[in-house]
C-alpha positions in Angstrom: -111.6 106.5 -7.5 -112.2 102.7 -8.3 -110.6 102.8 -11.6 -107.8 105.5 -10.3 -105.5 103.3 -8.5 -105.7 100.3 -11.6 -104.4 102.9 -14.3 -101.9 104.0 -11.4 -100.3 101.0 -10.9 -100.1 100.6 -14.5 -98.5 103.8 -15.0 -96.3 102.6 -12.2 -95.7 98.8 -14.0 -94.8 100.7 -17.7 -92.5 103.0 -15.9 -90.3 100.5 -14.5 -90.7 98.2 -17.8 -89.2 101.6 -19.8 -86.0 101.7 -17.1 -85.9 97.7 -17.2 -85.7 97.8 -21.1 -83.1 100.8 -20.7 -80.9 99.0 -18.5 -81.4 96.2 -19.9 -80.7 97.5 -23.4 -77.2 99.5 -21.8 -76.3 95.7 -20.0 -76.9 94.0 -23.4 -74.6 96.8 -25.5 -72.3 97.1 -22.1 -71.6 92.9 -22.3 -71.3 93.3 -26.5 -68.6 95.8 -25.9 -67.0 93.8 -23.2 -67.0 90.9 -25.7 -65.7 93.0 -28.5 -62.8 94.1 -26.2 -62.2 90.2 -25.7 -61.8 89.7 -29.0 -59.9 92.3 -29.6 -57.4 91.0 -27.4 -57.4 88.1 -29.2 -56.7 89.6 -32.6 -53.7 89.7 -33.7 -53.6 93.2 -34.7 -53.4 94.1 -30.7 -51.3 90.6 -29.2 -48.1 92.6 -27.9 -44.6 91.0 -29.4 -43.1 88.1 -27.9 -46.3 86.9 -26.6 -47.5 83.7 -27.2 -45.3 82.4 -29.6 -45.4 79.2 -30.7 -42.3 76.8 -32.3 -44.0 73.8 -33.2 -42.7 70.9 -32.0 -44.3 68.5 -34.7 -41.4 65.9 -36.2 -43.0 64.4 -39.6 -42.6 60.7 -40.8 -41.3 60.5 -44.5 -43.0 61.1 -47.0 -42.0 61.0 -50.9 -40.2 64.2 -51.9 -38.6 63.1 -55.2 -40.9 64.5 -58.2 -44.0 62.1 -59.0 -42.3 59.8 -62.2 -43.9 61.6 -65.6 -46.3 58.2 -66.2 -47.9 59.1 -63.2 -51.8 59.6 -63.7 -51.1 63.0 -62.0 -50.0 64.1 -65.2 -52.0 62.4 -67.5 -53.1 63.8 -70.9 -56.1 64.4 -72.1 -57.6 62.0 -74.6 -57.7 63.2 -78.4 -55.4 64.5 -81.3 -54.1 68.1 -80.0 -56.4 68.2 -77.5 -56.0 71.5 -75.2 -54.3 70.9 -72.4 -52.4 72.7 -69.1 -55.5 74.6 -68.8 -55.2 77.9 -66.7 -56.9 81.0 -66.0 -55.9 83.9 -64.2 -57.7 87.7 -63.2 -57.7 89.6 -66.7 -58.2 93.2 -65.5 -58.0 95.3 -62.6 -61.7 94.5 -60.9 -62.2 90.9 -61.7 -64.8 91.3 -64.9 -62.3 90.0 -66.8 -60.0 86.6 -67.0 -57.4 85.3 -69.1 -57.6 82.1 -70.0 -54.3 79.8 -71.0 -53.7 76.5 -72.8 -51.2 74.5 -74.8 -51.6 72.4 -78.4 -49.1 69.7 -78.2 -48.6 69.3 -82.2 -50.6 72.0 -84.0 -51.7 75.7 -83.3 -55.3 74.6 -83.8 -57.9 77.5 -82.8 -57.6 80.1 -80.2 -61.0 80.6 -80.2 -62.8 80.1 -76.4 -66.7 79.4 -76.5 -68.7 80.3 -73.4 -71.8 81.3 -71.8 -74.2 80.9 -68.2 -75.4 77.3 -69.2 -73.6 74.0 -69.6 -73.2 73.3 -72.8 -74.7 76.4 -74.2 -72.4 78.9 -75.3 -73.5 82.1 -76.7 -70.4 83.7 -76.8 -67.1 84.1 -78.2 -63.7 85.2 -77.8 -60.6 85.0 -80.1 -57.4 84.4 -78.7 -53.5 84.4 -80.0 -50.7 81.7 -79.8 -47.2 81.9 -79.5 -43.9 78.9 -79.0 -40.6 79.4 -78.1 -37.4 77.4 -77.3 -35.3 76.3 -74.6 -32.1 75.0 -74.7 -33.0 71.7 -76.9 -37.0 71.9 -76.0 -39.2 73.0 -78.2 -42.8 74.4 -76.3 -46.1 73.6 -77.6 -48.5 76.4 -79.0 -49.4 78.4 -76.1 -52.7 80.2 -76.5 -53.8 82.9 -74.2 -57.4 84.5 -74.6 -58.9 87.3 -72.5 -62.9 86.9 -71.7 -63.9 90.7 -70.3 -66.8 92.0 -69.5 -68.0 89.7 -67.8 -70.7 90.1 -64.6 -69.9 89.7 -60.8 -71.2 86.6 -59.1 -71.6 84.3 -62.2 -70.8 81.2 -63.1 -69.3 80.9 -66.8 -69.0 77.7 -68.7 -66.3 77.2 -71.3 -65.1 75.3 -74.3 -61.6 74.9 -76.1 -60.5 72.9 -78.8 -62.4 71.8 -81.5 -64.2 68.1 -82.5 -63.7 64.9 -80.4 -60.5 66.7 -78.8 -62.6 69.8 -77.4 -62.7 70.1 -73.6 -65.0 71.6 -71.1 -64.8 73.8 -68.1 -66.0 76.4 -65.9 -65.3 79.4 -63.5 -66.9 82.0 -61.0 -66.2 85.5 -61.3 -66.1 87.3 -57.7 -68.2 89.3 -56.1 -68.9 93.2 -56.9 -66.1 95.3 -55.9 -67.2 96.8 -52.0 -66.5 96.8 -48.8 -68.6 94.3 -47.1 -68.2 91.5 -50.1 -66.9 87.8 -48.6 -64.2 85.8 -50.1 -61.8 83.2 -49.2 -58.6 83.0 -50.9 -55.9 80.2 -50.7 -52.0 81.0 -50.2 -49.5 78.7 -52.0 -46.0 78.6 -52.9 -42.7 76.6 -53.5 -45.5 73.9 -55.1 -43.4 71.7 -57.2 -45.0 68.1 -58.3 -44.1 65.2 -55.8 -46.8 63.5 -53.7 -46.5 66.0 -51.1 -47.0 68.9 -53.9 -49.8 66.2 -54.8 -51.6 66.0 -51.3 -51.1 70.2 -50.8 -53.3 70.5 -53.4 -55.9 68.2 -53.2 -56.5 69.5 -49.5 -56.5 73.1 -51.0 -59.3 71.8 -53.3 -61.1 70.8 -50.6 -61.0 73.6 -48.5 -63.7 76.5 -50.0 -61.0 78.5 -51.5 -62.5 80.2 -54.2 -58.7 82.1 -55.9 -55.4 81.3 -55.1 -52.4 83.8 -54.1 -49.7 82.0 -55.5 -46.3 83.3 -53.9 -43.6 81.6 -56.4 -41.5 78.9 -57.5 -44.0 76.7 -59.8 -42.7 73.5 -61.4 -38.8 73.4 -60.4 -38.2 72.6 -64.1 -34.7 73.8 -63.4 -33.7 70.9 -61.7 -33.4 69.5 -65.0 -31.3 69.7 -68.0 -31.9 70.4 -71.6 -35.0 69.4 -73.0 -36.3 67.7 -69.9 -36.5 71.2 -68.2 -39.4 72.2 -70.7 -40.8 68.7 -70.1 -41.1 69.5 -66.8 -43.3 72.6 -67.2 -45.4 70.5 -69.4 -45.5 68.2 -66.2 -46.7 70.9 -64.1 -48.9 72.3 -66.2 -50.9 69.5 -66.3 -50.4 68.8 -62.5 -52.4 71.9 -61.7 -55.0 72.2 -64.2 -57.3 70.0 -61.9 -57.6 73.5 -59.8 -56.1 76.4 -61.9 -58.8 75.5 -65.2 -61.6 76.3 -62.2 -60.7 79.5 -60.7 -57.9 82.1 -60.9 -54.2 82.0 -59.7 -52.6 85.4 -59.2 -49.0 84.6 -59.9 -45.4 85.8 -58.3 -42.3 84.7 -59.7 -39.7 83.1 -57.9 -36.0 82.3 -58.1 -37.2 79.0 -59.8 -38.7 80.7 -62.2 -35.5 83.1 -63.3 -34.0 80.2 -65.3 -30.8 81.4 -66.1 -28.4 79.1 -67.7 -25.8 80.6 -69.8 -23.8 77.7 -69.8 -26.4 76.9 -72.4 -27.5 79.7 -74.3 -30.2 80.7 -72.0 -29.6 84.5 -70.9 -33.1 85.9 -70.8 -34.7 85.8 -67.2 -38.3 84.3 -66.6 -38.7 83.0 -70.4 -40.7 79.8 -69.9 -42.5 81.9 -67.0 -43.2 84.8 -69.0 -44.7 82.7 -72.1 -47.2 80.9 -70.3 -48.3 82.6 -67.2 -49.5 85.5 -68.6 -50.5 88.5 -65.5 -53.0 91.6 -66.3 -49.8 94.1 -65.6 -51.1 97.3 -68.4 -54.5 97.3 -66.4 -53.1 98.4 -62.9 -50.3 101.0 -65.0 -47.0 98.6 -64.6 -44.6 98.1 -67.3 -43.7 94.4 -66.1 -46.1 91.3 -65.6 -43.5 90.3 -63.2 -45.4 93.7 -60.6 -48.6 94.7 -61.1 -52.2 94.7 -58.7 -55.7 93.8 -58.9 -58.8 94.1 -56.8 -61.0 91.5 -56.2 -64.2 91.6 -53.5 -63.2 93.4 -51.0 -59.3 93.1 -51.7 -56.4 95.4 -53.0 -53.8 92.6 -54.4 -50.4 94.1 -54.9 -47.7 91.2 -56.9 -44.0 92.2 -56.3 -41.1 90.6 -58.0 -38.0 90.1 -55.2 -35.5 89.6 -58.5 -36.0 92.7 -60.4 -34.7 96.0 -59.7 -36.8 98.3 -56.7 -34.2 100.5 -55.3 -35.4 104.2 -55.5 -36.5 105.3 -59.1 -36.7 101.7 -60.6 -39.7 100.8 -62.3 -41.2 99.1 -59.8 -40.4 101.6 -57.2 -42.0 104.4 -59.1 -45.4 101.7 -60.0 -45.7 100.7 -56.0 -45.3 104.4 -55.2 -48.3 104.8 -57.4 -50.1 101.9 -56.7 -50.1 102.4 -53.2 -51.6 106.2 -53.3 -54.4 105.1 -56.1 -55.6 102.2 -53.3 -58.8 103.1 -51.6 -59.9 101.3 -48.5 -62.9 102.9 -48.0 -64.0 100.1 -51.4 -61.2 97.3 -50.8 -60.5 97.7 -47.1 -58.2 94.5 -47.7 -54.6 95.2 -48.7 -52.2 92.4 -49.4 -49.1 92.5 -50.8 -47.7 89.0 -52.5 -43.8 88.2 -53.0 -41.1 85.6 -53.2 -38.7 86.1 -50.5 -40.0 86.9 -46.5 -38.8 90.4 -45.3 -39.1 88.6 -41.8 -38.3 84.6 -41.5 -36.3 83.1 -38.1 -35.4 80.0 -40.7 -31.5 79.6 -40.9 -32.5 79.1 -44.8 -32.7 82.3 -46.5 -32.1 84.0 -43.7 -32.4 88.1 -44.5 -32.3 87.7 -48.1 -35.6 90.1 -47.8 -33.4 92.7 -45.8 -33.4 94.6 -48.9 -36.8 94.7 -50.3 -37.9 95.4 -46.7 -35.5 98.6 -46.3 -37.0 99.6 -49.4 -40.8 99.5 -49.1 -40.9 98.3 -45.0 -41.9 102.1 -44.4 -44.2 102.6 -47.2 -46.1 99.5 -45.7 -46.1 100.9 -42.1 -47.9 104.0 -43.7 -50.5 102.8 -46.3 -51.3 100.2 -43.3 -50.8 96.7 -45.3 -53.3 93.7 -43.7 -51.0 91.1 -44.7 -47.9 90.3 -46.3 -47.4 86.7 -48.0 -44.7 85.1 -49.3 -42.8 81.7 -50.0 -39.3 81.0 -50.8 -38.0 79.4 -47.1 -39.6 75.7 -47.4 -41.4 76.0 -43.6 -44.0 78.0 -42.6 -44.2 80.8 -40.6 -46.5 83.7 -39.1 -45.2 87.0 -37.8 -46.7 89.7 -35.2 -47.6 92.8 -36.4 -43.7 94.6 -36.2 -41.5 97.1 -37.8 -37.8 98.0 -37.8 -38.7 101.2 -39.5 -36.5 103.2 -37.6 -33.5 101.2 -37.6 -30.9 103.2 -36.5 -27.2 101.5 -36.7 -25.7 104.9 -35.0 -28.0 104.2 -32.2 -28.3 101.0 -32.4 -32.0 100.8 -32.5 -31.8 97.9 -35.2 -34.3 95.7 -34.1 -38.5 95.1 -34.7 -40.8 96.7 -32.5 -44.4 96.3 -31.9 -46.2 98.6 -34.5 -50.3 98.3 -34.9 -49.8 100.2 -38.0 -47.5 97.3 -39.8 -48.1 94.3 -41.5 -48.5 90.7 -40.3 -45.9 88.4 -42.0 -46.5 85.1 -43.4 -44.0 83.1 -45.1 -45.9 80.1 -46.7 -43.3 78.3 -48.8 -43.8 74.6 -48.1 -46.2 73.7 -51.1 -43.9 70.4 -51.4 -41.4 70.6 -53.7 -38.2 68.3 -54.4 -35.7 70.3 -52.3 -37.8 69.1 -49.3 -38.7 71.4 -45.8 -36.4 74.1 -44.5 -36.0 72.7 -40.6 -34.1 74.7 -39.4 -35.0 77.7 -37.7 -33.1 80.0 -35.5 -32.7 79.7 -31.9 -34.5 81.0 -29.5 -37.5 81.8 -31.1 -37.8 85.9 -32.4 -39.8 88.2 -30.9 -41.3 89.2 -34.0 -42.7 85.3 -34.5 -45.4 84.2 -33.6 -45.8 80.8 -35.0 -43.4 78.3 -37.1 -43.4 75.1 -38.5 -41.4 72.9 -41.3 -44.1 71.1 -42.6 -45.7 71.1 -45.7 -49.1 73.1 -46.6 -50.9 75.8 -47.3 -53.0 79.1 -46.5 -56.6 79.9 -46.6 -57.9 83.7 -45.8 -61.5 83.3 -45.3 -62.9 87.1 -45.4 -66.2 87.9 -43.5 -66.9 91.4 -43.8 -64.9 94.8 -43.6 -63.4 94.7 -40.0 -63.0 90.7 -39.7 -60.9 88.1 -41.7 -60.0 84.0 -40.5 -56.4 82.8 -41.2 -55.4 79.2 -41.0 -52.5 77.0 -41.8 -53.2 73.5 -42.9 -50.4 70.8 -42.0 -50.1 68.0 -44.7 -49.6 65.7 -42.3 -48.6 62.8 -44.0 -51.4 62.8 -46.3 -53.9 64.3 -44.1 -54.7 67.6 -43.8 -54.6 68.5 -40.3 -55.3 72.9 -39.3 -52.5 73.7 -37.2 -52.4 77.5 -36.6 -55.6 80.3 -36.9 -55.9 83.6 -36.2 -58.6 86.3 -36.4 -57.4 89.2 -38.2 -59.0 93.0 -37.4 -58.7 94.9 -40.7 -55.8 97.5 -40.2 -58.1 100.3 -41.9 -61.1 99.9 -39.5 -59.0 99.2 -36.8 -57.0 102.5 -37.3 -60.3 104.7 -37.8 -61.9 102.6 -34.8 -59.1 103.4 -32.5 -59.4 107.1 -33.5 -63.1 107.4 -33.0 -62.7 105.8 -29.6 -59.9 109.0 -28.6 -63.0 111.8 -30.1 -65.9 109.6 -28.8 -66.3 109.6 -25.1 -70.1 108.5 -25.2 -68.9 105.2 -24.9 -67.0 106.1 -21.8 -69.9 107.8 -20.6 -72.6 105.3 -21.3 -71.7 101.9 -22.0 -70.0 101.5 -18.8 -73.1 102.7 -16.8 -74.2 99.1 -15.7 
């Protein structure tokens, strides 16, 4: 009986350490929910319209807006007869195993041949390019060599070498991660870059900011500002203005109205032709017929590029391709869908106001349905940040023409105050949308830092005066997970049943 009542009391002691782990474990998942529904209420996804919305009231000091004078070390060329120069490289397929990479000879063709390999200064392998020129007006281009390097393996860092001799030039890159659900990246949004010192300070802080591929949403050098041969000058300019970043890691490109460069006044009537001959895009890979549309995955991202000045009305090309693009995406690999363009389909600025209306009438539905994440674009000089909205059942004979809350739609971002010449779009409409959330004229940029499959961080970084200063964040719930979430929770009621039983 001696040794009865010990085990007992033991019995007794494990017994209420089992129901002490139990509740402790239901508290534990009970107070991970709770926090979980914080954050959720945080997310943007679920912030009702209207609330919270922000009109910065931020006044910059000046701050040079004319383009930086062409003896400026900004745009210095490399050292060496013909060396390569305006080095660029770009995604070259539709999973990112591939990249294109792009240069210019100033007086010769010379080779188009790109040596590269795992180790500095050790390059096993080859690829052969091919070079082209062309004219504007009285400018004569360069030889502009484009070379595609495929099959190349996730998560590795590639060295490479172009030119030849004394004039050869070294450089490297980092392909992205396997294509899957779960697979981190952070990508930078630019646009409306230019090359003055505040196109200058944009992207040095973008360099220093992690970015690891940039979204580019249009208007590159402004060349068109200029006149005869001083327009293709001006590419030249930019060219070598961006190398610092773009001969490191990929820019997806958009064109924008910049870009067009229209001028039949002299003799110019093809659309896009300096564009088109040296920012090559990997178009054939996702199906289009046009490098000015076409997709790419990368990580855990679906990229879709969309020109605003080419034809989409029904039964276009580009209609047809997004039609197709959008059924072929699957979420359950790239969770992340982002669509890239020039013009806003929402912007409060006074600029450009509703020059998207028609685009957005067009594919605003189509968005709604293949739940986009995000929507980027440039064009208005200022920067703004939408709720997630839709006017998808604008009705003018009931007068239901207006955005609504819809957790099913797009958040819009208008990031079109890289820096250029034409200076910041400062006037926005007043009072401030519903649909807006947050807006700013100031210059900057984007980055989308993406954790996992549920979970992205958005910021805007203010080039403020020189510094970069973050200005506006948001964590973003994946509209894929959040929509299957949202419908477990409706089938589910264990959670009712058991995580509320503290």
């Amino acid at each position: 009986m001696g040794s009865g009542r010990p085990r007992s009391c033991r019995r007794l002691f494990n017994s209420l350490v089992e129901q002490g782990n139990l509740r402790l474990k239901t508290i534990v998942m009970g107070s991970l929910f709770l926090i979980f529904i914080l954050i959720n209420s945080f997310l943007l996804s679920s912030a009702p319209i209207g609330r919270a919305k922000k009109a910065s009231t931020f006044i910059r000091s000046e701050w040079p807006s004319d383009d930086i004078p062409l003896g400026h070390e900004a745009f210095a060329i490399p050292k060496g007869y013909n060396a390569p120069q305006q080095v660029h490289i770009t995604q070259g397929d539709y999973d990112g195993k591939a990249v294109i990479i792009s240069w210019v000879t100033p007086e010769e063709p010379g080779s188009s041949k790109v040596q590269y390999g795992k180790l500095g200064h050790q390059y096993d392998l080859s690829a052969e390019g091919t070079w082209s020129n062309y004219t504007f007006c009285k400018y004569n281009s360069g030889y502009i060599h484009h070379c595609l390097l495929d099959g190349l393996e996730y998560s590795t860092k590639y060295f490479y070498k172009i030119g030849a001799g004394e004039s050869a030039r070294e450089f490297w890159f980092q392909t992205p991660p396997k294509i899957e659900p779960d697979a981190a990246y952070t990508f930078g949004i630019v646009g409306d870059l230019g090359q003055t010192f505040n196109s200058l300070s944009t992207l040095e802080h973008y360099m220093q900011s992690g970015g690891q591929t940039v979204l580019f949403v249009g208007d590159l050098s402004y060349a068109d500002a200029y006149r005869d041969n001083d327009i293709g000058i001006r590419w030249d300019s930019w060219g070598r203005f961006v190398e610092r970043n773009t001969a490191y890691q990929p820019w997806i490109w958009s064109a924008g109205n910049h870009e067009i460069d229209y001028m039949p006044d002299v003799g110019e009537i093809r659309p896009f032709k300096s564009y088109l001959n040296r920012y090559p895009t990997p178009f054939l890979a996702s199906g289009s017929t046009n490098p000015l549309w076409y997709a790419i995955r990368r990580a855990s991202a679906h990229i879709i590029v969309l020109s605003s000045y080419s034809p989409f009305v029904t039964y276009t090309p580009q209609w047809i391709w997004l039609r197709q693009e959008l059924s072929k995406v699957n979420r359950e690999q790239t969770p992340w869908l982002f669509v890239v363009m020039h013009v806003p389909m929402y912007s409060s600025n006074d600029v450009h106001f509703m020059e998207g209306e028609s685009m957005r009438v067009a594919f605003e539905s189509w968005f709604v349905q293949y739940k986009v994440d995000l929507i980027f674009a440039g064009h208005v000089h200022a920067y703004e940040r939408s709720y997630r909205i839709s006017n998808i059942h604008n009705d003018v004979s009931t007068r239901a023409c207006f955005p609504v809350p819809d957790k099913s739609a797009p958040v819009y971002i208008t990031v079109g105050d890289g820096g250029n010449q034409e200076g910041l779009a400062g006037k926005f409409r007043d009072p401030q949308p519903n649909y807006s959330a947050f807006r700013e004229a100031s210059y900057g940029h984007s980055i989308l830092e993406i954790k996992n499959r549920t979970h992205a961080i958005y910021r805007w970084v203010r080039n403020d005066d020189g510094k970069k200063v973050p200005t506006d964040s948001v964590v973003f719930l994946n509209q894929y997970w959040a929509s299957n979430l949202r419908q477990r929770r409706l089938k589910n009621h264990w959670w009712k049943n058991h995580i509320f039983a503290f």
